[in-house]
C-alpha positions as CSV (number, residue, x, y, z in Angstrom):
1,X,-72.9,-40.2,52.7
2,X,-72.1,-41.0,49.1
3,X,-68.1,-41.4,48.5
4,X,-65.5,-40.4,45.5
5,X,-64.0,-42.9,43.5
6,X,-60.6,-41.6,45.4
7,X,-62.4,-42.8,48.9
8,X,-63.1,-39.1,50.6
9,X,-66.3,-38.2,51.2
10,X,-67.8,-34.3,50.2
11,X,-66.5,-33.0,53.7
12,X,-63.0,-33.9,53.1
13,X,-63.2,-32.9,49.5
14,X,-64.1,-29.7,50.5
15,X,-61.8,-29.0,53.4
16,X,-58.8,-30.0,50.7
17,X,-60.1,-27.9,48.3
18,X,-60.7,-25.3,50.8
19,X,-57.0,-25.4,51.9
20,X,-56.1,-25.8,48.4
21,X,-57.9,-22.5,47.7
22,X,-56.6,-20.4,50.4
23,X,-52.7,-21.4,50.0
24,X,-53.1,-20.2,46.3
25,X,-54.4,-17.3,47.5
26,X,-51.9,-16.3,49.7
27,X,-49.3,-17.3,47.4
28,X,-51.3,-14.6,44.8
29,X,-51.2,-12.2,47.5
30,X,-47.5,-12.1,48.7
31,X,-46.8,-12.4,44.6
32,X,-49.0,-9.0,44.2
33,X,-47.1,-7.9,47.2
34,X,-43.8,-8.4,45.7
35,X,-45.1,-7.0,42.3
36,X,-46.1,-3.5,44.0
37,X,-42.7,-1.6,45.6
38,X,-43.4,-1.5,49.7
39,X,-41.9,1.9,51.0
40,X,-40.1,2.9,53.8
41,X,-39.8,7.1,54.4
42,X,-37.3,7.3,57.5
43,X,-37.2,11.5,58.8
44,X,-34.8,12.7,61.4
45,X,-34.9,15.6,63.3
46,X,-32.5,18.5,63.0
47,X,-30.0,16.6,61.8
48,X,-28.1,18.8,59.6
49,X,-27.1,17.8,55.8
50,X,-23.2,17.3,56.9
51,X,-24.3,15.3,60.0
52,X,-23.0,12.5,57.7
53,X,-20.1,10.0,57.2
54,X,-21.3,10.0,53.3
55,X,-21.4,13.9,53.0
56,X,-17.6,14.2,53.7
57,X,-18.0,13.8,57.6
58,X,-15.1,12.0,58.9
59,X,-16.1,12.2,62.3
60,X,-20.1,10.6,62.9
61,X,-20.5,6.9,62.7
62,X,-23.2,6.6,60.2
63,X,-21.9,3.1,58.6
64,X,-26.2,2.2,58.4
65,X,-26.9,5.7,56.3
66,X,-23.6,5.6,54.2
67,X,-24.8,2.6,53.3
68,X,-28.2,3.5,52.4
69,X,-26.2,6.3,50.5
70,X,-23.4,4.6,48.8
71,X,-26.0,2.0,47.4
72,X,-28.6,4.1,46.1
73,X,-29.0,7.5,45.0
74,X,-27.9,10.5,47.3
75,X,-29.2,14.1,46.6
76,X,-26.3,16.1,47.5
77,X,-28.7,19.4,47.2
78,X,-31.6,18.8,49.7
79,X,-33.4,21.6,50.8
80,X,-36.2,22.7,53.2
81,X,-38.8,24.7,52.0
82,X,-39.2,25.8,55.4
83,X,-36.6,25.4,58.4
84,X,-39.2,25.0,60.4
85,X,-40.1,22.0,62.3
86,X,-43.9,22.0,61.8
87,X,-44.1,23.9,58.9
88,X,-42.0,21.6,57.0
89,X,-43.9,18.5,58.5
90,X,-46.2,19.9,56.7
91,X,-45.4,20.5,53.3
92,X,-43.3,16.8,53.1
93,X,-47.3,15.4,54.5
94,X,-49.1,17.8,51.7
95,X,-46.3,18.0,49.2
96,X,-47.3,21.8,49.5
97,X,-45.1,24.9,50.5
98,X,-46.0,26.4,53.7
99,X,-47.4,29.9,51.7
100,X,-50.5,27.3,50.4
101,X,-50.8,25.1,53.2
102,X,-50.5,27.4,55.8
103,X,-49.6,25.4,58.8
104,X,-46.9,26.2,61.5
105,X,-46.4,26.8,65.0
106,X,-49.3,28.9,66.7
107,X,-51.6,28.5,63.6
108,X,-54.0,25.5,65.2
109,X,-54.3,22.5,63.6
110,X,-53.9,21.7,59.8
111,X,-57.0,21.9,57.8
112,X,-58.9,19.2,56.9
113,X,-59.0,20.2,53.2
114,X,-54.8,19.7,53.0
115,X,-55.0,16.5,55.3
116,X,-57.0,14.8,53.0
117,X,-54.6,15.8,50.2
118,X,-51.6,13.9,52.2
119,X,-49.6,11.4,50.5
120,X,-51.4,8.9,53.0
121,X,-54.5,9.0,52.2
122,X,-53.7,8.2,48.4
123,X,-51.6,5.5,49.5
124,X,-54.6,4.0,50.8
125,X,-56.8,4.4,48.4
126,X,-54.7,2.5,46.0
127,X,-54.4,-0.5,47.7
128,X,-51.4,0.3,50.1
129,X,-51.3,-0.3,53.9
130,X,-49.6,2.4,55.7
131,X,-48.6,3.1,59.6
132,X,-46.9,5.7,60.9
133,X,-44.7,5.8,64.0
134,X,-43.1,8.5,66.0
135,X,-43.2,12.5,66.1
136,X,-45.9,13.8,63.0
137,X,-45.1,17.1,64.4
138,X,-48.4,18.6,62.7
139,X,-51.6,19.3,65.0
140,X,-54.7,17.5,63.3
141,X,-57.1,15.7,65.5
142,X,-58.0,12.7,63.2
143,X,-54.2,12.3,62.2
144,X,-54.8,8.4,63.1
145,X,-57.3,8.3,60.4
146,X,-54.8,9.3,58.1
147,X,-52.8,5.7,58.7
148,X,-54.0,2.1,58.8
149,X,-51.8,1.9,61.8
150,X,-50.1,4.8,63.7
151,X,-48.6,5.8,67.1
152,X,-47.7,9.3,67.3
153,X,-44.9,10.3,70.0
154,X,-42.6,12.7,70.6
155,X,-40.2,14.3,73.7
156,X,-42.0,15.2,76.7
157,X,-40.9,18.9,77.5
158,X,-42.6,18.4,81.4
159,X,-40.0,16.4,82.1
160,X,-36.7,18.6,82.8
161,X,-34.3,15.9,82.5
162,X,-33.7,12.6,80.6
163,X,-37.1,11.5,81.2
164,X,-38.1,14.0,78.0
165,X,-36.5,10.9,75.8
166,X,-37.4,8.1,78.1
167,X,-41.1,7.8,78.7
168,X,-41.8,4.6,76.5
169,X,-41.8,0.9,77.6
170,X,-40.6,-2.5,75.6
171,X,-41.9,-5.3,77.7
172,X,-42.0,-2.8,80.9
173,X,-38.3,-1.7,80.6
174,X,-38.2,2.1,79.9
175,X,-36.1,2.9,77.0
176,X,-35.0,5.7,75.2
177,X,-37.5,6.9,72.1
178,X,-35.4,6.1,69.7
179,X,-35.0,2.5,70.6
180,X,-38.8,2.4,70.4
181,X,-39.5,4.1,67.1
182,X,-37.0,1.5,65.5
183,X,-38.7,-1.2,67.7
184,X,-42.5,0.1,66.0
185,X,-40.9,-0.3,62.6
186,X,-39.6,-3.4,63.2
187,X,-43.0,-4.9,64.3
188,X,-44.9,-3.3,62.3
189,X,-42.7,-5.1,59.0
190,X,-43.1,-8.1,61.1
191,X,-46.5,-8.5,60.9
192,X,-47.7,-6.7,58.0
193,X,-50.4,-7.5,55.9
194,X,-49.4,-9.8,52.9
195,X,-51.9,-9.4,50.5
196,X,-50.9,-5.9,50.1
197,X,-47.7,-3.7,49.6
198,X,-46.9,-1.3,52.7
199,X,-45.7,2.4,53.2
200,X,-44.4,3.1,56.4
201,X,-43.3,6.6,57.8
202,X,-40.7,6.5,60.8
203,X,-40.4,9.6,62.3
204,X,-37.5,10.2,64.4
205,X,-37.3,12.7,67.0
206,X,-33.5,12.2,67.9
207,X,-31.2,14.2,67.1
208,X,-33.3,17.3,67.9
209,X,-32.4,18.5,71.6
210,X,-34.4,17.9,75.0
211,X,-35.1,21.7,75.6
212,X,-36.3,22.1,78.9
213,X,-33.3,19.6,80.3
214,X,-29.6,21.4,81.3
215,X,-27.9,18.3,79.1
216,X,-30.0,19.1,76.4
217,X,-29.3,15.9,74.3
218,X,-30.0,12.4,75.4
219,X,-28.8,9.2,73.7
220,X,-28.6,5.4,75.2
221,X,-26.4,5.0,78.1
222,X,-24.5,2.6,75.6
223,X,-22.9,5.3,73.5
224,X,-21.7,6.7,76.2
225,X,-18.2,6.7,75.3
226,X,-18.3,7.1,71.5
227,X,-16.6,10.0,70.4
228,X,-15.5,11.0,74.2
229,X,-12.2,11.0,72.7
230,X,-12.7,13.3,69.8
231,X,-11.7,17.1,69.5
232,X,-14.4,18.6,67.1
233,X,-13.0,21.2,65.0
234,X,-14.6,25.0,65.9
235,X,-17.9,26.2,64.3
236,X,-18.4,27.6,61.0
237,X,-18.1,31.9,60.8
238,X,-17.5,31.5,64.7
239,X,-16.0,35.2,64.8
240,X,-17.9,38.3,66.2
241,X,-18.1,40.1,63.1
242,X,-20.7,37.2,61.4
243,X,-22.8,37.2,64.4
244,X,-22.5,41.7,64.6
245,X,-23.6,41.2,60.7
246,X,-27.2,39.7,62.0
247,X,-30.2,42.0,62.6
248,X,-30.4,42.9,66.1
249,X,-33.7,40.8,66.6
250,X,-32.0,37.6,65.5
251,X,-29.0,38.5,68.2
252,X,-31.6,38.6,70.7
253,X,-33.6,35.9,69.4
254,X,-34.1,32.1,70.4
255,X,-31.3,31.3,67.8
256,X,-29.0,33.2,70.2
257,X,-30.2,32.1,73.5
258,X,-30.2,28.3,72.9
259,X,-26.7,29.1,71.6
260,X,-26.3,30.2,75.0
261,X,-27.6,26.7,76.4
262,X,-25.3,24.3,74.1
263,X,-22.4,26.2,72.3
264,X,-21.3,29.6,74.5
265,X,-18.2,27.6,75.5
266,X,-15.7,25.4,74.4
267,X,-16.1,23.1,76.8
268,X,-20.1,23.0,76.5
269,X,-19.4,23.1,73.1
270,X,-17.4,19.9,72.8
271,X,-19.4,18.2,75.3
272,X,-22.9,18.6,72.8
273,X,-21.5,18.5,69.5
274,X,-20.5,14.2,71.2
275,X,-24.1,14.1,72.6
276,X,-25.6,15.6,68.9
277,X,-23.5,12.9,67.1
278,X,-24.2,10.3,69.6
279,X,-27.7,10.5,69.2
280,X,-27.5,10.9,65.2
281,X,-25.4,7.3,65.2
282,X,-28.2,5.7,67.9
283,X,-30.8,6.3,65.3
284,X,-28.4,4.9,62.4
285,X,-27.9,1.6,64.4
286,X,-31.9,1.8,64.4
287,X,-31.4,2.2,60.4
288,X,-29.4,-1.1,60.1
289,X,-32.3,-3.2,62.0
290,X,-35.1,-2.6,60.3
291,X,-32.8,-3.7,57.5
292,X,-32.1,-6.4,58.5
293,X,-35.3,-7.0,59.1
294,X,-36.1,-6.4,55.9
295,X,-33.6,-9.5,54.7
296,X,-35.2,-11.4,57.5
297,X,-39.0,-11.6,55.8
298,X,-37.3,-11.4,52.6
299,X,-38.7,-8.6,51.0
300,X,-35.3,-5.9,50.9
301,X,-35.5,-6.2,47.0
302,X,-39.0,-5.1,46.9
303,X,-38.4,-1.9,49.7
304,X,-37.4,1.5,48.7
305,X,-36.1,3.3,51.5
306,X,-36.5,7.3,51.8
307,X,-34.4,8.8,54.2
308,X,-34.4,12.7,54.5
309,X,-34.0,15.5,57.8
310,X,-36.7,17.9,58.7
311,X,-34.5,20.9,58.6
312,X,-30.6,22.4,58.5
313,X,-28.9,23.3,62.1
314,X,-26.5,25.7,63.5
315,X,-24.0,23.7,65.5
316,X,-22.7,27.1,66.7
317,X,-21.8,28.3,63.4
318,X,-22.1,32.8,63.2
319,X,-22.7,31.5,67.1
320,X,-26.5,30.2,67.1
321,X,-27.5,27.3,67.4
322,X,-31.5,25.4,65.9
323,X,-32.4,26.7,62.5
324,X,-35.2,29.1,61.5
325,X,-33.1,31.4,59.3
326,X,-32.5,31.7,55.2
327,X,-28.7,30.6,55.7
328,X,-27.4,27.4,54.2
329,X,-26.8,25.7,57.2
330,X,-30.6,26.1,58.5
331,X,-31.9,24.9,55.1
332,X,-30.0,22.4,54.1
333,X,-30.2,18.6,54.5
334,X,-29.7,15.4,53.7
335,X,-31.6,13.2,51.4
336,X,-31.2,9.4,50.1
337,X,-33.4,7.3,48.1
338,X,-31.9,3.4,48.5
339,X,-33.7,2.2,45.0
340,X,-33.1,-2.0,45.3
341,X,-33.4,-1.8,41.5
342,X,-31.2,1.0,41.1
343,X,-27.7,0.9,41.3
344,X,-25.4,4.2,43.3
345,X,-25.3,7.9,41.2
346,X,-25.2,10.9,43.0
347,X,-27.3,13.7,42.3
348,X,-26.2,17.5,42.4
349,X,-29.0,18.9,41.0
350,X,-31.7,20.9,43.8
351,X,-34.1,19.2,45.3
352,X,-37.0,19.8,48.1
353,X,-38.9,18.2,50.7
354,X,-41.9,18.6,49.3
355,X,-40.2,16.2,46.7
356,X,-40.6,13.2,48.7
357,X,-44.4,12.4,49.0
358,X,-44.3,12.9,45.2
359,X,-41.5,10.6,45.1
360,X,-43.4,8.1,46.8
361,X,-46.7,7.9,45.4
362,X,-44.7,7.7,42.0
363,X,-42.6,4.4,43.6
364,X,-46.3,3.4,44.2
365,X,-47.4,3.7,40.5
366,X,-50.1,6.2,41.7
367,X,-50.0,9.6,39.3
368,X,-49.0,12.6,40.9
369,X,-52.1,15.1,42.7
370,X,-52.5,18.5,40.5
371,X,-52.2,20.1,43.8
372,X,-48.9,19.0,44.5
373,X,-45.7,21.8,44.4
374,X,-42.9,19.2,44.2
375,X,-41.4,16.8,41.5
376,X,-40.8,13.1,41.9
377,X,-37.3,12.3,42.4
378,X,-37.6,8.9,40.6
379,X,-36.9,11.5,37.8
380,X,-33.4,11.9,38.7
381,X,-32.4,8.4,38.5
382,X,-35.0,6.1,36.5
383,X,-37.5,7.6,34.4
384,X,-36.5,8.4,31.0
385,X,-38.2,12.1,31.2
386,X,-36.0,15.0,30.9
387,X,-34.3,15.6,34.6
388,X,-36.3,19.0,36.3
389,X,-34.5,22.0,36.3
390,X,-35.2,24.7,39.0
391,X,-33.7,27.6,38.1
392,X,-34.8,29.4,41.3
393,X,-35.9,28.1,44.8
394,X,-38.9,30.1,46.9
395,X,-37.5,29.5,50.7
396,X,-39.5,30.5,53.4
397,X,-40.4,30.9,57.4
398,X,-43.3,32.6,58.2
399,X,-44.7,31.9,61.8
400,X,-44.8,35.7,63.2
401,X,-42.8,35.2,66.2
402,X,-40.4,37.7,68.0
403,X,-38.1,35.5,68.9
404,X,-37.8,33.9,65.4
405,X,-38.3,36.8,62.5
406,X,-40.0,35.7,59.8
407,X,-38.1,35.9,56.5
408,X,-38.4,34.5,52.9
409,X,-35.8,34.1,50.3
410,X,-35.3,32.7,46.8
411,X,-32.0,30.7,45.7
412,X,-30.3,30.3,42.3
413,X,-27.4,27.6,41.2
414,X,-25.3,31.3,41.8
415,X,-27.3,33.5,44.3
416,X,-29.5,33.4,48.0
417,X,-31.4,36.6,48.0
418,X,-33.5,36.6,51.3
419,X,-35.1,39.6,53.2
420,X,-37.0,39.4,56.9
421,X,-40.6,40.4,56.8
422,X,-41.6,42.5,59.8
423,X,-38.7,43.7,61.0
424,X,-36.2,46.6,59.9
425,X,-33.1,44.7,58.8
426,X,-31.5,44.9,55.4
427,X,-32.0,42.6,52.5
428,X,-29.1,39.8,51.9
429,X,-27.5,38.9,48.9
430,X,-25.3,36.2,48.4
431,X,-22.8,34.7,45.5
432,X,-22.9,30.9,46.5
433,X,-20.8,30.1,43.4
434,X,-17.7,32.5,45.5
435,X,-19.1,32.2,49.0
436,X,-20.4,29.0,49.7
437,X,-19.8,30.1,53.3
438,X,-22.2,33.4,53.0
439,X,-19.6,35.6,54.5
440,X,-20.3,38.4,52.4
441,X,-23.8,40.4,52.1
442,X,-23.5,41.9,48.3
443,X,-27.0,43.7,49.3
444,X,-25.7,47.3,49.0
445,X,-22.9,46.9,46.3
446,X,-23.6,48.9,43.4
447,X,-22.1,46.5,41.1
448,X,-25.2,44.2,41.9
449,X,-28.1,46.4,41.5
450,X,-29.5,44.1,38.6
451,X,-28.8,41.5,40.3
452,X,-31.0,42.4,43.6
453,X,-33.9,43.5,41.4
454,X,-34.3,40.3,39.6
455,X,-34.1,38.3,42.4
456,X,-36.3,40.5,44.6
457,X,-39.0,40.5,41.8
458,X,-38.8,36.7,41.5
459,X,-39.3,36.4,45.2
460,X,-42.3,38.1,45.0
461,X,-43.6,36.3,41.9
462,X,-43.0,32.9,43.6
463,X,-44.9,34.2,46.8
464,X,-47.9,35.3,45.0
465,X,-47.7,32.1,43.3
466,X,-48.0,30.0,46.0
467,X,-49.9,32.1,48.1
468,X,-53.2,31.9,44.9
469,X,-52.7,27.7,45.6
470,X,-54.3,28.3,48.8
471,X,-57.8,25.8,48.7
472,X,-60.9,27.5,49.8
473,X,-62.0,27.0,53.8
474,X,-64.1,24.3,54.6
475,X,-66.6,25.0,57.1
């Protein structure tokens, strides 16, 4: 075999030049991988917006989420479209409001033609990987398809006791969910593709409460004694005459009767708001890993980091407990973007749910569907477009269940006007500006008559609005 002046023969010249060649290439890859933002969209369940050390909570241990918070920019407005569980699921997957999408409880699975709309599937098609790990929430039967890499899990309600939150191994020890979601995330980062930028969507389902179990809310035996020492101050509007204000149906309703399970006593009362907070500060220590993880492969400066609840919660405030209803509490929730790039402001203006999978196809340089109802929130704190204004909010929860009447609602910087849909109660009307609280139902004062029939005709307008988005059926 003929030889180089330099003394290697062909073979060699080509295995250097093939090794050559591929350490340049993955040197171009990681480089377009740092180039591209890699996103991280973290979503808890029922944690409420003041379930927060950040939001003026000086009781939770959040230090993971403060931080996330006191770094980057925190939306001190968050709403739900839809307290809902599933519903809302559904519009943050679609960026739709439930009116268009359709989807919640009882309604079979999502269709195909609002699934392939997701903020997933665009991620994809740009370039991004994406994986998905924990409770989607959503019935669809090729949700996997939707991800490059997914594992969809969430509390087991046969299970009557603290097997509902333990039924997932690490290395054959049983541990609690939320130690596996984190440990997902934390192997997926690990071993991530490097030739691309990532999205991943962790999906909590702590702090939301085991159901079918008498303790009703599980964390790690290892937080065991956090906050055993506390006395928590007494619910919100804990006096009869808030709860005798509600429509009978809602007093009979599943907001009453899991009240019943957690909240009908002090001493159950103290005993589950520890349990609530406990789980809420296992799922921060979770937070703080996959950070540090983050620092440990060396990308943290490239990662955004979306952190946002599924709904509000009653913690025994106008004594319920869950969500499901038009007030403030139910709706509510809290919202962070940690922006590397950006340093802390604090947002007051309103924003949604359906924000955030506009928000993140705009980190990923990918323009905004037409069929999308919600605004980036890179708006707020980067671009040098005009900030949104909403000047009113179409809130809504329409699964037709008994248990849970449906109602819809429209809020204002200055007024919550909501009304329930199949049953006979009386409108609401509320002055947020003098009653944050919503004590007092303005409905049938005079002196708000104009008031009531603006609002009222704007709720409808919104509805019909939302309701003509709906895409033809595919059959």
């Amino acid at each position: 075999m003929a030889r180089c002046n330099f003394g290697y023969n062909y073979r060699t010249i080509t295995l250097m030049i093939g090794v050559l060649g591929s350490t340049y290439i993955k040197a171009r890859s990681e480089n377009n991988q740092k180039e591209r933002l890699n996103i991280i969209f973290i979503l808890t369940d029922d944690q409420r917006w003041d379930a927060l050390g950040f939001a003026g909570n000086k009781i939770i241990q959040t230090p993971n989420m403060d931080s996330l918070a006191d770094q980057g920019i925190y939306f001190k407005n968050a709403f739900c479209t839809t307290p809902i569980s599933a519903a809302s699921r559904a519009s943050i997957l679609t960026g739709m409001y439930e009116r268009t999408h359709g989807y919640t409880f009882g309604q079979g699975s999502l269709k195909d033609q609002y699934a392939q709309n997701s903020y997933p599937i665009y991620l994809k098609e740009h370039g991004y990987y994406t994986g998905f790990f924990g409770k989607l929430g959503i019935k669809f039967e090729n949700a996997s398809q939707l991800f490059d890499e997914s594992e969809f899990f969430d509390r087991q309600d046969i299970y009557k006791d603290r097997r509902g939150y333990y039924h997932k191994t690490i290395d054959e020890d049983t541990v609690h969910l939320t130690t596996y979601t984190g440990h997902k995330a934390r192997k997926f980062i690990q071993n991530v593709p490097v030739d691309k930028p990532f999205c991943l969507s962790i999906s909590f389902s702590a702090p939301h409460a085991h159901d079918p179990a008498e303790e009703q809310y599980f964390s790690d035996p290892e937080y065991s004694d956090l906050y055993e020492d506390i006395i928590f101050p007494l619910p919100l509007l804990k006096e009869n005459e808030y709860f005798n204000a509600l429509p009978k149906e809602v007093q009979k309703g599943f907001n009453r009767i899991r009240w019943h399970w957690r909240f009908d006593t002090e001493e159950k009362y103290q005993r589950y708001m520890k349990a609530y907070y406990r789980m809420i500060t296992q799922v921060d220590t979770e937070i703080g890993r996959i950070r540090k993880e983050l620092d440990k492969k060396g990308i943290s400066k490239n990662t955004v980091i979306i952190l946002a609840g599924d709904n509000g919660y009653f913690l025994g405030d106008r004594q319920l407990a869950d969500k499901w209803l038009m007030y403030e509490t139910s709706i509510r929730i809290p919202m962070i973007i940690y922006d590397p790039r950006i340093s802390h402001k604090k947002v007051e203006e309103p924003v949604l749910n359906i924000d955030i999978p506009s928000t993140i196809l705009d980190l990923a340089s990918i323009p905004q569907p037409k069929l999308y109802q919600g605004t980036s929130l890179v708006n707020y704190y980067q671009h040098n477009n005009k900030i949104p204004k909403r000047s009113a909010i179409l809130f809504e929860h329409l699964w037709e269940k008994e248990e849970i009447p449906s109602s819809e609602g429209i809020r204002t910087d200055r007024w919550k006007y909501f009304r329930y849909r199949f049953i006979d109660a009386p409108e609401e009307l509320y002055d947020l500006k003098n009653d944050p609280l919503e004590k007092n139902n303005l409905a049938t004062d005079l002196r708000y008559t104009d008031v009531m029939k603006k609002l009222r005709q704007k709720c409808e307008k919104e509805v019909l609005k939302y309701e003509n988005k709906k895409l033809p059926d595919i059959n």
